[in-house]
C-alpha positions, 0 to 999 in steps of 0.5 A: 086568242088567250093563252090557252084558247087553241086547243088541237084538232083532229090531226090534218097532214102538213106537208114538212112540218115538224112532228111536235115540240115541247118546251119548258113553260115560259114565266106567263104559262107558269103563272097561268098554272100557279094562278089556277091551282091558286083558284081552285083551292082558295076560290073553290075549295078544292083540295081532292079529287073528291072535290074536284069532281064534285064541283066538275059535275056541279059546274057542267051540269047548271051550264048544260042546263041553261038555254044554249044561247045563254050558255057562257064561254066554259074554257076558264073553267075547263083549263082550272079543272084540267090543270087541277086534275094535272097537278094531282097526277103530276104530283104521283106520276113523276111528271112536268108541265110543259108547253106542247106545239105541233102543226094542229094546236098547243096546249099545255101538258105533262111530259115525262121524257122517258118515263120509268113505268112505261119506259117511254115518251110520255105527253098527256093533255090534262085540259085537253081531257077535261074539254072531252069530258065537259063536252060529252065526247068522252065519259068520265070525270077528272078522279076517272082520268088521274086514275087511268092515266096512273094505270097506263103509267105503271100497269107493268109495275103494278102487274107482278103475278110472283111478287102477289103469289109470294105475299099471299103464301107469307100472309097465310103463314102469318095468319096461323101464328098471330093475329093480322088484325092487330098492328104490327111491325112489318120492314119493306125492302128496297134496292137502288142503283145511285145513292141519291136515288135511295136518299129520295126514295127514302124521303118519300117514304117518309113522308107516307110514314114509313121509318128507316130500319138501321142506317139508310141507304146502307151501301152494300158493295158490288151487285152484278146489275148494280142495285148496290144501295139497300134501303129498309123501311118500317113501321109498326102502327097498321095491320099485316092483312090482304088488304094493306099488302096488296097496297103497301106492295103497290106503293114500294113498286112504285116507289121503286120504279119512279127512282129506277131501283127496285122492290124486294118484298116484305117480312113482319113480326110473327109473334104478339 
């Protein structure tokens, strides 16, 4: 059986057995995951999302296609595809691979011990999904499941009625002064309980672009839930419209959420 043949089944009760374990990947399973991203973009030339669907479909549909006696084993490419789909969501969603055991299988997964978008344990199975949906057994390809595996993730951050209110009364305000299709600096705030959680935040932001406004973090003494470390960003290179706000106020929530800090909103230039 291959490192990865034994997918779970259908859950059967196993008298005192544990529930599940999971462990840090061992030097075989990480170079089975190096090896498969490793396969994916310099054999296949997957580098999105986009891509991996497209060949997804590709691969799945000639194998549908051929006579079922002829069909070959598709798990090789069922666990590049999983573990390709895996790294994009890993890589947003603030997750580790991890080896997953319970009484009806293992597999790899992601984990997140306590995950702050969802405030609990959290174990996905990214081969495990790819297998459903090469099967037929679940609709979908893998955008679909990194996509909803990020909603389920911070729908709750994402879900703020008063933070959209408040955007859309100040956006309105500044569509009577200027013109918000034009470029302009807008400053996003942000609060943070440690200093190196806003270290971090602040370097993810940079890497989206986004530019420090002052000296940051700033330290701004006693806060009563102890969010005692401001972080300011900026930039000046995009429009201030419903459409870049609704996205920038879902990057900062996360953003905020995936460091335990949180988002304090927005305000832009008013004059051109």
């Amino acid at each position: 059986m291959g490192l990865f043949d034994m997918f779970r089944h259908e859950a059967k009760a196993v008298p005192e057995s544990p529930k599940y374990e999971v462990t840090t990947l061992n030097e075989t399973q990480q170079s089975t995951v190096i090896h498969s991203l490793k396969t994916a973009t310099e054999d296949f030339g997957i580098t999105s999302l986009a891509e991996l669907d497209e060949y997804f479909y590709q691969v799945r549909d000639q194998w549908l296609a051929s006579p079922e006696s002829q069909r070959a084993d598709p798990f090789a490419l069922i666990m590049m595809i999983g573990i390709r789909a895996g790294y994009t969501l890993s890589q947003n969603a603030n997750l580790c691979w991890r080896w997953y055991k319970d009484a009806h299988g293992e597999e790899i997964a992601l984990y997140h011990p306590q995950h702050p978008g969802c405030l609990r344990e959290v174990i996905l199975f990214p081969i495990n999904a790819m297998k459903k949906r090469w099967y037929g057994q679940t609709e979908g390809c893998p955008s679909e499941w990194v996509n909803h595996s990020m909603n389920a993730l911070y729908a709750r951050v994402w879900d703020d009625p008063q933070g959209k209110k408040d955007d859309e009364e100040i956006l309105a305000v500044l569509a009577q002064r200027v013109d918000v299709t034009k470029p302009r600096d807008q400053i996003h705030f942000l609060y943070f309980t440690h200093q190196d959680s806003a270290t971090k935040a602040l370097e993810v932001a940079g890497k989206s672009s986004w530019l420090p406004y002052g000296q940051q973090p700033h330290h701004i003494g006693a806060d009563q839930e102890g969010f005692n470390w401001h972080v300011a960003v900026h930039r000046e290179d995009t429009a201030v419209n419903s459409e870049t706000v609704a996205q920038n106020r879902m990057f900062f929530s996360k953003l905020a959420c995936d460091y335990h800090g949180i988002y304090d909103g927005w305000e832009a230039c008013a004059t051109d």
